[in-house]
N, CA, C and O of each residue as an XYZ file, in Angstrom:
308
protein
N       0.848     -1.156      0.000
C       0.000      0.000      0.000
C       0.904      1.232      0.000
O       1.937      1.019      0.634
N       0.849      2.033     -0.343
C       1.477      3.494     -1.177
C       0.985      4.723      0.178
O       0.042      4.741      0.969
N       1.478      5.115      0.073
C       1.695      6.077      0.973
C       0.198      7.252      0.837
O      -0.389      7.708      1.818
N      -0.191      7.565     -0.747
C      -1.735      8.286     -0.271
C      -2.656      7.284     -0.404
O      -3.803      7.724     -0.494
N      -2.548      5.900     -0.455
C      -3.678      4.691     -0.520
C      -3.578      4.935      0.803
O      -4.477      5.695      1.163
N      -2.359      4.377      2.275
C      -2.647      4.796      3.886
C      -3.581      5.945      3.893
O      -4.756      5.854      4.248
N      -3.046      6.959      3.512
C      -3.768      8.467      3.434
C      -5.351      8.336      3.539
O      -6.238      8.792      4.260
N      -5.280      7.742      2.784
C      -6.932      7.706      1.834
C      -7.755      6.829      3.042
O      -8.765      7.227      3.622
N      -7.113      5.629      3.251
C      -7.383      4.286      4.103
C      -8.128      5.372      5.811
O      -9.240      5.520      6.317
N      -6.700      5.868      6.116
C      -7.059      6.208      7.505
C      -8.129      7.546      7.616
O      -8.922      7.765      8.532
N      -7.899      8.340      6.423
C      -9.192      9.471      6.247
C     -10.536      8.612      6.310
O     -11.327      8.472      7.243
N     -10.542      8.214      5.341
C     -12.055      6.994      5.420
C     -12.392      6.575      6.585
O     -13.414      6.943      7.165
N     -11.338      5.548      7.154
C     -11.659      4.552      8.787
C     -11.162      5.529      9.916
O     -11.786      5.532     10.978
N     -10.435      6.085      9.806
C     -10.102      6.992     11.114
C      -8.955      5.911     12.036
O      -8.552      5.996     13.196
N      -8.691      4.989     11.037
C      -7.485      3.968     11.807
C      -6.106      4.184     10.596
O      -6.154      4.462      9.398
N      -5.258      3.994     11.255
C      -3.951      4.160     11.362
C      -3.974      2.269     10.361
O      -4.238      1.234     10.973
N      -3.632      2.297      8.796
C      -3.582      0.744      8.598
C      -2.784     -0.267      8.977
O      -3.040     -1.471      8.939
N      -1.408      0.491      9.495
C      -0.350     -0.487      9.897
C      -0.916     -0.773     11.290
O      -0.834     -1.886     11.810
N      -1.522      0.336     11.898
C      -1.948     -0.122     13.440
C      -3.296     -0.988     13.057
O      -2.800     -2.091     13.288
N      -4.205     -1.195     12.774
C      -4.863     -2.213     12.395
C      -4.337     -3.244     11.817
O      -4.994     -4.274     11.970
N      -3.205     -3.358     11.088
C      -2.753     -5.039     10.466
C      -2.353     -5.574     12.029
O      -2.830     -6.671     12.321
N      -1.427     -4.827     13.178
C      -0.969     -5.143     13.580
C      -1.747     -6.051     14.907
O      -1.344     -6.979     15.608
N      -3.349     -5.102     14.840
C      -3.639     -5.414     15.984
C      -4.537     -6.572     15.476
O      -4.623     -7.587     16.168
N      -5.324     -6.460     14.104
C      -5.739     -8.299     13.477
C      -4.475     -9.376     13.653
O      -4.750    -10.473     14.140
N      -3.227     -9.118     13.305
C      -2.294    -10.244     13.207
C      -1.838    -10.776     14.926
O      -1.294    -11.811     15.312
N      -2.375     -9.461     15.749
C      -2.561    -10.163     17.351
C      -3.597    -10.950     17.697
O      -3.467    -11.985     18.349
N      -4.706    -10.485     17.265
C      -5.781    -11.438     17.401
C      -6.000    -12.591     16.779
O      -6.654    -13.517     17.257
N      -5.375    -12.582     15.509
C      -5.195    -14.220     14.743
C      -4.360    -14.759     15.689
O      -4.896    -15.634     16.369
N      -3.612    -14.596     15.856
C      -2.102    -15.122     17.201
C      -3.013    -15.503     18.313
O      -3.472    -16.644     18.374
N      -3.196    -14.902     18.892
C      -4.159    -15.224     19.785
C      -5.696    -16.380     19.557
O      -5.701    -17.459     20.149
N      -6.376    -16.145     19.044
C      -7.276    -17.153     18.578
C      -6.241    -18.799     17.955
O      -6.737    -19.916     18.102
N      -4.946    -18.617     17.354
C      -4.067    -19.520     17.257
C      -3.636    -20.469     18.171
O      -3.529    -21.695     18.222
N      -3.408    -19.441     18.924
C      -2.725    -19.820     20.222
C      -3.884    -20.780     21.291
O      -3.923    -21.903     21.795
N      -4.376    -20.065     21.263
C      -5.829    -20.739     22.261
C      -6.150    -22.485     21.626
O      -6.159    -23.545     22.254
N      -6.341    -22.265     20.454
C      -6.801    -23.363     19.455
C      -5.544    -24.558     19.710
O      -5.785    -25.758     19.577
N      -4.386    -24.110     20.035
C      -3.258    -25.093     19.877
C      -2.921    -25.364     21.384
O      -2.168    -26.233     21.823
N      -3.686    -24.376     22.122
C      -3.794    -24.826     23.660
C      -4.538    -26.519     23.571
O      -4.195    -27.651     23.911
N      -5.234    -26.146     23.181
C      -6.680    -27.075     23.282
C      -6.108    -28.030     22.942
O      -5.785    -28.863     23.789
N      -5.832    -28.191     21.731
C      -5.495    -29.396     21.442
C      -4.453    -30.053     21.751
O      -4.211    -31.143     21.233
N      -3.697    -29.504     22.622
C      -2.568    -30.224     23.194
C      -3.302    -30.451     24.229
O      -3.298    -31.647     24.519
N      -3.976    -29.762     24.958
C      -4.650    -30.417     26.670
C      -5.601    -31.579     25.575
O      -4.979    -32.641     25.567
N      -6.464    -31.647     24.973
C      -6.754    -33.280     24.070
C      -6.002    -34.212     24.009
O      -6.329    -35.290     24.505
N      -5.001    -34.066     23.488
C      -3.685    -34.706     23.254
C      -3.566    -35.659     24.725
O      -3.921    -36.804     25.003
N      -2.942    -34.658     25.430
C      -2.666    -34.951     26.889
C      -3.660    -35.866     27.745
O      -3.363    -36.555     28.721
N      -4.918    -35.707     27.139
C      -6.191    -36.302     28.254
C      -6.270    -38.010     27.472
O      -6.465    -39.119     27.969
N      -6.016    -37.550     26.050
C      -6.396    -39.167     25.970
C      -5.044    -39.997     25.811
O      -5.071    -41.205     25.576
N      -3.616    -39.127     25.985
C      -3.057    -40.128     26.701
C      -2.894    -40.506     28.721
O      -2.293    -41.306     29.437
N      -3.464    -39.814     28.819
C      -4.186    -39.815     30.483
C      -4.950    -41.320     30.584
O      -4.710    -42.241     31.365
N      -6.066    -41.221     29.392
C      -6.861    -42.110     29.978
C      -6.372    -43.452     28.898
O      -7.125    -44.279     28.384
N      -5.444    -43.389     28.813
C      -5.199    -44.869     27.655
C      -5.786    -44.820     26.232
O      -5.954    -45.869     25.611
N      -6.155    -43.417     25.612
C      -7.061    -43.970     24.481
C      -5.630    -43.529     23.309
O      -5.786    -43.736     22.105
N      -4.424    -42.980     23.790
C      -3.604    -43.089     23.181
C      -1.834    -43.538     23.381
O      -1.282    -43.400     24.472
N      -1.471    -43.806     22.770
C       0.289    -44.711     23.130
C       1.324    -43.112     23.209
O       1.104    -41.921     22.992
N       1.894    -43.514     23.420
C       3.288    -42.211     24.149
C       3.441    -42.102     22.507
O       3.151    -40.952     22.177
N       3.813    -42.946     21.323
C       4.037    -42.508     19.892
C       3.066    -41.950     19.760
O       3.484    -40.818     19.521
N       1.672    -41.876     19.727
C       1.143    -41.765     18.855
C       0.761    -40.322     19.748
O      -0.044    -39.595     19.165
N       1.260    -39.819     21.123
C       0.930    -38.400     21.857
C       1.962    -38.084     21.216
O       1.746    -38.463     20.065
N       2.836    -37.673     21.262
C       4.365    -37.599     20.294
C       4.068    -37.039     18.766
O       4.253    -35.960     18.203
N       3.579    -38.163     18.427
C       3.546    -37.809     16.898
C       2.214    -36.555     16.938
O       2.325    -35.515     16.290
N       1.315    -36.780     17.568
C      -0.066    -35.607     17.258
C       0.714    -34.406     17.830
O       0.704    -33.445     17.061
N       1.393    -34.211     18.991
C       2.281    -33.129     19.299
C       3.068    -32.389     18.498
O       3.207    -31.169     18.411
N       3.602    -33.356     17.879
C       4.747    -32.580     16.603
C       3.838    -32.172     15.565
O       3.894    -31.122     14.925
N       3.042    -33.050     15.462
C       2.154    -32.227     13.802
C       1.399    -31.050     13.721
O       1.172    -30.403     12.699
N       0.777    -30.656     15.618
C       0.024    -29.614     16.074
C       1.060    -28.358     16.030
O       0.647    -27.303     15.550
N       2.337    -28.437     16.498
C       3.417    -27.754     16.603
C       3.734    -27.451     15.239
O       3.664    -26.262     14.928
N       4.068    -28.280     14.362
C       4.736    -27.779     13.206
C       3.306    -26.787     12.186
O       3.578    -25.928     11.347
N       1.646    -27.279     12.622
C       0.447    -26.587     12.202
C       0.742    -25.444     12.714
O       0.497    -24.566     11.887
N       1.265    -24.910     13.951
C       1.240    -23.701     14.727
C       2.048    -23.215     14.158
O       1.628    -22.142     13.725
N       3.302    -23.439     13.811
C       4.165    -22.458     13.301
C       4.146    -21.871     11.764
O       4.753    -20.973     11.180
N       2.992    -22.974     11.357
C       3.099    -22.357      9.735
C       1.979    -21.888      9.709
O       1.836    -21.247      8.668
N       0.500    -21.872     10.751
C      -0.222    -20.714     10.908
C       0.371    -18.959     11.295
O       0.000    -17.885     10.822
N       1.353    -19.260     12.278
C       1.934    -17.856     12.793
C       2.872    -17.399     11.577
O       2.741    -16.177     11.512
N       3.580    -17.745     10.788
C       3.957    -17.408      9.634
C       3.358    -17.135      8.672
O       3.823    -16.348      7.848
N       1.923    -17.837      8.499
C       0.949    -16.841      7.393
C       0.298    -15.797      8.432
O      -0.438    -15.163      7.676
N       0.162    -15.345      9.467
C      -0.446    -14.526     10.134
C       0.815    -13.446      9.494
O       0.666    -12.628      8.586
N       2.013    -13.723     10.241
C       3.017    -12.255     10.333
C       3.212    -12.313      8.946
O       4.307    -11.753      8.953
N       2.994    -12.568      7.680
C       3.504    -12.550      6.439
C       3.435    -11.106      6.166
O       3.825    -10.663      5.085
């Protein structure tokens, strides 16, 4: 975005656009974050109760982890 497209942007909305990308790409992070909470306390409960093997908590761990980091990399893009 070009310098009188901002212009134009923040006359219209009365927001600042870099301060709005910044504060959506917190709240995607956040809604991210929460989501990858969860599913690791899942993770964790059904190897609690036997419905899963130490590989197979392991392996859903790493795949949730490596999902998280290539969500937070299309967020900050």
């Amino acid at each position: 975005m070009n310098s009188s497209m901002a212009a134009a942007f923040e006359a219209g909305s009365g927001v600042d656009p870099s301060l709005l990308k910044v504060t959506i790409q917190l709240l995607a992070t956040g809604v991210v974050l929460i989501v990858f909470a969860w599913v690791m306390v899942q993770i964790f409960a059904a190897y609690q109760s036997n419905r899963a093997t130490v590989s197979e908590a392991v392996t859903s761990s790493l795949k949730a982890t490596v999902i998280l980091c290539l969500l937070v990399t299309v967020v900050f893009w």
